[in-house]
C-alpha positions in Angstrom: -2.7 -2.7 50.8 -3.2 -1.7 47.2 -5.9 0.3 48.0 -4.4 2.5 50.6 -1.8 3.0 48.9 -3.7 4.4 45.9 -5.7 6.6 48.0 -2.6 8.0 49.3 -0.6 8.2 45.8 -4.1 9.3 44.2 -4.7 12.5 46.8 -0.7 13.8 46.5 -0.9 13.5 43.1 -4.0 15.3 42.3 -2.8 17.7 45.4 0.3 18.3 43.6 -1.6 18.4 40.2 -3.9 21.0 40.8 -1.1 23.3 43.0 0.9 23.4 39.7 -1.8 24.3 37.8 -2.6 27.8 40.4 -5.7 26.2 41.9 -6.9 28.0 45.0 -7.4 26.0 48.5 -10.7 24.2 47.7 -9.4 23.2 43.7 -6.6 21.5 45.4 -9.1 19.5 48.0 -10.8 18.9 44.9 -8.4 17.2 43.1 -6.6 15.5 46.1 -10.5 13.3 46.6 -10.8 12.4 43.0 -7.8 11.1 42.5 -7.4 9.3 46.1 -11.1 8.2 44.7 -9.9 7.1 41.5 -7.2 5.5 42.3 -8.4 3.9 45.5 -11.0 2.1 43.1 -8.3 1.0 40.9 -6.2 -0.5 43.6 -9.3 -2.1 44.7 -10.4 -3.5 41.5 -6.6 -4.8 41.2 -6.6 -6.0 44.8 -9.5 -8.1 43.8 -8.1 -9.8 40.5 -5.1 -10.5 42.0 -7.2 -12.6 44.3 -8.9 -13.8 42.3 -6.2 -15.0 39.9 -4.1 -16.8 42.5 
């Protein structure tokens, strides 16, 4: 769950990010897939300690 949800929070934020900042179509694509990436990873990593942990 952790990692959908970071995918989800990841691409709006980086969509969001890179609208503010006056990127054209493709910028905003850009940034919307490395952040859903980055985050993604992190809510995976995350996922998995928390697994691991309990």
């Amino acid at each position: 769950m952790l990692v959908i949800g970071g995918l989800v929070i990841g691409a709006l934020w980086g969509g969001f990010s890179a609208k503010r900042r006056g990127g054209k179509p493709a910028d905003i694509a850009q940034y919307a897939a490395v952040y859903a990436i980055l985050l993604g990873l992190l809510g995976l990593f995350l996922t998995i300690a928390i697994e691991r942990l309990l």
